[in-house]
N, C-alpha and C positions, 0 to 999 in steps of 0.2 A: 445709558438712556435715562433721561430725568423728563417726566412729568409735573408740572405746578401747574394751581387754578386760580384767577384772578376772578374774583367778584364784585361787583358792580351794574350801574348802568352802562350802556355800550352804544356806543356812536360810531360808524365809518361811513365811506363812500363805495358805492361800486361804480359810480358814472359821472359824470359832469352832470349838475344839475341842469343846463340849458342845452344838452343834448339828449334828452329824457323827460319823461313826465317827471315831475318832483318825488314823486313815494317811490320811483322805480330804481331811485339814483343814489338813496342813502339806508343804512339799516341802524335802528335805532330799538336795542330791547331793555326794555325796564326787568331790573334785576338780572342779569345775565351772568353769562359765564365765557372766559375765556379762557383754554387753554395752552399752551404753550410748552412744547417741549423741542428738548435741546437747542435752546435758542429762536426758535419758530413755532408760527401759530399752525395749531395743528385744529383746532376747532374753538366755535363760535356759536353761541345759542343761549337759549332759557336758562337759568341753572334749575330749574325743576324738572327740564328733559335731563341735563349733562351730567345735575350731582350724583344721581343712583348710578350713574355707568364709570364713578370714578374709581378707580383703584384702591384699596384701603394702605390708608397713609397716605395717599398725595396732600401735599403742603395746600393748603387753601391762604388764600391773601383777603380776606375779605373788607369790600369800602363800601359798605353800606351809606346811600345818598351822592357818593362820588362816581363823576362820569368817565367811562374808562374812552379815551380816544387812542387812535394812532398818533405818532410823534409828529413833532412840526417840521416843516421844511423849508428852512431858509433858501434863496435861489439865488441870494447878491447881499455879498457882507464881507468888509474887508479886516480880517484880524489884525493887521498892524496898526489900525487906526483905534484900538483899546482903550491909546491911553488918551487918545484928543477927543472924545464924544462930547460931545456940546461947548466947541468952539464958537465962538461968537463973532456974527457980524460980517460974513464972507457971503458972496456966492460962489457958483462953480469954480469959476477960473482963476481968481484971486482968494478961496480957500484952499487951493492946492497947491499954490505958492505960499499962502501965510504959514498953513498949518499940517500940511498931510507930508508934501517933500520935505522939511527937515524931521517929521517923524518919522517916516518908512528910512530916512539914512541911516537911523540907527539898528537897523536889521541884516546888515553885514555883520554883526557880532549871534554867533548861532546863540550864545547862551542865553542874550537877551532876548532873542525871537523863540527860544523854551519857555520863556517866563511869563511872555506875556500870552503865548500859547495855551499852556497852562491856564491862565486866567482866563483867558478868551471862551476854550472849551468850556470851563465850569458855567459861566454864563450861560453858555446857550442852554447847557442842560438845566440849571436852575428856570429856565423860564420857559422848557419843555420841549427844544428844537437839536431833534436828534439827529438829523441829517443835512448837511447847506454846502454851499457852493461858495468860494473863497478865496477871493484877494490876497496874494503873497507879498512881496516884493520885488524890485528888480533882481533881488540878491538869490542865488539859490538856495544860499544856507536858510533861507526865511523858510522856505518850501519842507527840505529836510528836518527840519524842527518839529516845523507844524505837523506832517504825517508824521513822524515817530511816535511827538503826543499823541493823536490820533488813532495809531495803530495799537497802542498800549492801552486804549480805552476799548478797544474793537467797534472805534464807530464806520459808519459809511459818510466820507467826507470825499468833497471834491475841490481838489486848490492846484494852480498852477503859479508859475513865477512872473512875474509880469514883464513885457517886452516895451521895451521904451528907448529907443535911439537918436531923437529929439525932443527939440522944448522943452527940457527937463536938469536940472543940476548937473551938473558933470558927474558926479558919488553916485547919480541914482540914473544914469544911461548903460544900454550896452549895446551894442550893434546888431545888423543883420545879422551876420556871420553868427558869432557869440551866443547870440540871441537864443540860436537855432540851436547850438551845441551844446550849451546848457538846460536848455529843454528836453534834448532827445535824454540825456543822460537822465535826467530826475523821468521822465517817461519810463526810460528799460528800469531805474532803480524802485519806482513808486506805485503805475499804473498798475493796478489788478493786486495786487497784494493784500490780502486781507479784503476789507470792504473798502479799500482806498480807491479812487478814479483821477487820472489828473485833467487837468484843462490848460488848454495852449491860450494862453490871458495876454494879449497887447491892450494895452491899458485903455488907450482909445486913439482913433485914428490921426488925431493930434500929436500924438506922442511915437508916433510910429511912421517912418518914412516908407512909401510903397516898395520898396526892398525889402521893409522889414512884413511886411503882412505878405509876401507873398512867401516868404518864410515860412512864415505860419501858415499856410493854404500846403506849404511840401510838408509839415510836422503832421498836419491830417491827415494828406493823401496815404503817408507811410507807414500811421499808426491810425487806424481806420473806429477804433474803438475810445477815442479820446473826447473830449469834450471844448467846445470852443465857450471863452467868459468873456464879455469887454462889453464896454457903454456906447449908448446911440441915442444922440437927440436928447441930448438931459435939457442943455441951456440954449438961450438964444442966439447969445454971443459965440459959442461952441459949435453953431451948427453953421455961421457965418467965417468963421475960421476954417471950419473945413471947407468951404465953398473956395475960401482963399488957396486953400494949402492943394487941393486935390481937383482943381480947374477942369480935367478931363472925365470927373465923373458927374454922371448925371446927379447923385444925392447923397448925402452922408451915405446910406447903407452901400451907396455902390464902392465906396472904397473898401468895404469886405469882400462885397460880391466879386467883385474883379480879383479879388484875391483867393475866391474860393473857399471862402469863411462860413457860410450860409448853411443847413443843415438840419437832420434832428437832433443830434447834441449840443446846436449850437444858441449858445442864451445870449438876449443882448439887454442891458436893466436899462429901463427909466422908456425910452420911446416915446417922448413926450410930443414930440415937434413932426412927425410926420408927414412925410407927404401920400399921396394917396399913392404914388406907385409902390413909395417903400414897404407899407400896408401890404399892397397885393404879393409884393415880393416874398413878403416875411410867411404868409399865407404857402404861396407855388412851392417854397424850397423848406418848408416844415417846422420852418426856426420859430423861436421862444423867445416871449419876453418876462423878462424880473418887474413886476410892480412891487413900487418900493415909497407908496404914499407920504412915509414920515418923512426920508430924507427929501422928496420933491420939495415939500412945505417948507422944512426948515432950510435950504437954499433957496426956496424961492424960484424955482426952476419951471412950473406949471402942474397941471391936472392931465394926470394918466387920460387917454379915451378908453375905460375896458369895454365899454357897449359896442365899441368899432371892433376892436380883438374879437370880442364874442361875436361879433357877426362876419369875422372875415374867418373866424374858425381856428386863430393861434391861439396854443397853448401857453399859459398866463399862470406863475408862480407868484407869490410875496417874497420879498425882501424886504430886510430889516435895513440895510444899507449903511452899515455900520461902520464910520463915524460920521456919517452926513447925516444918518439917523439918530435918533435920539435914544433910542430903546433896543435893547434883543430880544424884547417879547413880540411874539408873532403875535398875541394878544390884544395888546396897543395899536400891533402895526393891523389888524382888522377894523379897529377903532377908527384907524384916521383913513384908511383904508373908505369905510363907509361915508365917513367926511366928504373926501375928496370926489367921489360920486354923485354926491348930492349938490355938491358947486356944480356937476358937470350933467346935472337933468338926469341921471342913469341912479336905478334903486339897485343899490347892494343887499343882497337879501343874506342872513346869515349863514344858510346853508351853500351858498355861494362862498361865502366867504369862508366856511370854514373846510369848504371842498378845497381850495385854492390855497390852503394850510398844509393842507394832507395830500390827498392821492393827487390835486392838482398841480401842488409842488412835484410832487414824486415824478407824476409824468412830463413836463417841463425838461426834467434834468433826464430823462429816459432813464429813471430810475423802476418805475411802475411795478416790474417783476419782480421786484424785490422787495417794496418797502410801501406805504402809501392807504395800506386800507388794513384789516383781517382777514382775509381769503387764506383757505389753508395753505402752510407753504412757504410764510411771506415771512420776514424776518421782523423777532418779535418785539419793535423799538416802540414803548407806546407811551400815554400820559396818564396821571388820574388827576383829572382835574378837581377842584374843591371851590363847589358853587357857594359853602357858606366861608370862605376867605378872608372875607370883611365883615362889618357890620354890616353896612350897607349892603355889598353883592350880598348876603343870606337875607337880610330882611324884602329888597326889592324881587329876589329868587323866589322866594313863599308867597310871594303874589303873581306869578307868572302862570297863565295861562294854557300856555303849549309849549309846543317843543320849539316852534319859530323864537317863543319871544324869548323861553330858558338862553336860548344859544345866543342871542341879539344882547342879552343883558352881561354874559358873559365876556362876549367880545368889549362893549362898550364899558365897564367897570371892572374887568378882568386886567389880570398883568401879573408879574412874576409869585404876587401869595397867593395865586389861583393853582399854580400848581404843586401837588401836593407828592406826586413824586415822576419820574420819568425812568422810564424800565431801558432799557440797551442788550435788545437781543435774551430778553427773559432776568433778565440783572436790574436790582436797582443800584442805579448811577449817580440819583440823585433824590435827596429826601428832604421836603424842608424844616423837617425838626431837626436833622442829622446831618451835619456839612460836612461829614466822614465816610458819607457812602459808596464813593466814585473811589 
């Protein structure tokens, strides 16, 4: 049994800020203490209540001026696209013929889908996003890669192999059939193992012939604890191709729906284009969407609605949306995040946003019980952020007011030297004076 203390200020969620008064929905103690043992947060408070009750010799971590949070949580980010982030000049559907299918071809070789796995992980934890949800490739060795890194880090990741039986390369298709069987097999080998979870991933209904998603609707019915990943409504041209391609359903979402796709694990990113039934739908049947602001902008794709989400009541993660996006910082992705609100009349308040990082990712993925805030219990994956990072972020930080505008300045001038380490289950994984720590 190992006890350590982490000192700091201390920031989490207990509630959705817009389903709660605002003071009721986050806890926020100057000077605090957290501690942590064997992996989990075992308590949370003062350190002038905790330090006298500590044991003599527990390791104390002290970050005096540094904010200790929960870890981030990516909800849509494709690791095979590592090596093409900021491709230039494409939108949706002719970026995924310039640039993304002949990169993901090269993830039939397992050793290269380690490598860049490898890199991909460091990333995230570099810029403090300890848990996310995860684009494989059609290939299944992409899959097997990915979790083993993963599993050798002891993170809580969630990746599935992606299903794709048309419109797609011939190197980067595989069928209903196929499809299914190579799924189930990476499910019995990967789902639940460690803190690993998988996701039955059809890339998007373009790319998947209604054989193939109804495949996917039996991978869920049989394995009831899995997760559904795939896109809805990003582009314009995209949501007019599926009108094309799938004539008998009433709207993009019903080519899931019909296939029994819909759910609480089940995430769909971007949701740009909506129609109001699909809204109510996403609402009735408990499903999630991934906002993922950077990569909308940088395709060109539109402005999320989250004020229609918040008021229909779906649960609404960040994604980085990586290589459409530009960044792995959850940090940025709040930034442009707040941006893209403001084109759309809707105030992104920081604690919003930085719910929607944490316990509001966590919940999204129906992670919650595990990960997402400091409740005792919960697994001990967290950040210390470092508000003096820059010149800047410290000098415009020593004129901040309150706790709104600390977090507001953060988000908006924050990005990967803001985090100054990120802990995995009571470990540090990752340190930015130390590129050794993981």
């Amino acid at each position: 049994m190992s006890l350590e203390a982490f000192r700091g200020d201390i920031l989490h969620f207990l509630q959705d800020p817009d389903s709660v008064p605002l003071a009721e929905s986050y806890q926020y103690i100057e000077d605090g203490l957290l501690l942590v043992e064997d992996g989990r947060v075992s308590a949370t408070g003062p350190a002038s209540a905790l330090l006298p009750e500590l044991p003599p010799g527990t390791p104390l971590n002290d970050y005096p001026g540094k904010l200790l949070c929960p870890g981030f949580v990516d909800t849509h980010i494709h690791y095979p696209q590592t090596k093409m982030v900021a491709a230039y000049g494409e939108q949706l559907l002719q970026w995924l013929e310039t640039y993304t299918f002949p990169t993901e071809a090269e993830f039939a070789d397992r050793a290269h889908a380690a490598a860049i796995a490898e890199r991909f992980l460091d990333e995230l934890l570099r810029c403090g996003t300890t848990t996310a949800q995860v684009f494989g490739t059609v290939h299944p060795e992409s899959v097997d890669a990915f979790f083993a890194v993963a599993e050798q880090r002891n993170l809580r990741m969630i990746c599935g192999k992606v299903l794709m039986d048309r419109n797609a390369p011939e190197a980067l298709t595989d069928t209903a059939e196929s499809g299914y069987q190579q799924s189930r097999e990476l499910i019995e080998r990967w789902h639940g193992k460690g803190r690993l979870r998988y996701a039955v991933t059809p890339r998007f209904a373009p790319t998947s012939t209604p054989e193939q998603l109804e495949q996917a609707g039996r991978l869920l019915r049989e394995h009831p604890g899995v997760h559904l990943h795939t896109h809805l409504s990003e582009n314009r041209d995209e949501v007019a191709w599926v009108r094309e391609l799938f004539p008998d359903c009433a709207h993009y979402l019903d080519t899931y729906d019909q296939a029994g796709l819909l759910g609480r694990r089940s995430v769909f990113a971007h949701g740009i284009h909506l129609e109001d039934a699909e809204w109510q739908r996403l609402a009735e049947t408990e499903s999630n969407i991934a906002f993922c602001p950077g990569s909308n902008l940088f395709l060109g794709s539109g402005l999320f609605k989250l004020q229609r989400a918040v008021q229909q009541g779906i649960r609404v993660g960040l994604g980085t949306d990586i290589g459409a996006g530009h960044t792995f910082s959850i940090l940025e992705t709040m930034a442009d995040a707040y941006k893209t609100q403001q084109l759309s009349g809707y105030k992104l308040t920081p604690f919003k946003a930085f719910y929607l990082a944490t316990l509001g990712g966590a919940s999204s993925l129906d992670c919650q019980q595990h990960i997402g805030n400091f409740e005792a219990g919960k697994e001990a994956d967290f950040l210390v952020l470092d508000p003096a990072a820059t010149p800047m972020l410290a000098f415009r930080y020593q004129h901040c007011a309150s706790l709104l505008e600390k977090l507001f300045v953060l988000a908006m001038l924050g990005d990967d030297r803001a985090i100054l380490a990120t802990y995995i289950a009571g470990h540090c994984a990752h340190h930015r004076d130390d590129t050794d720590t993981h």
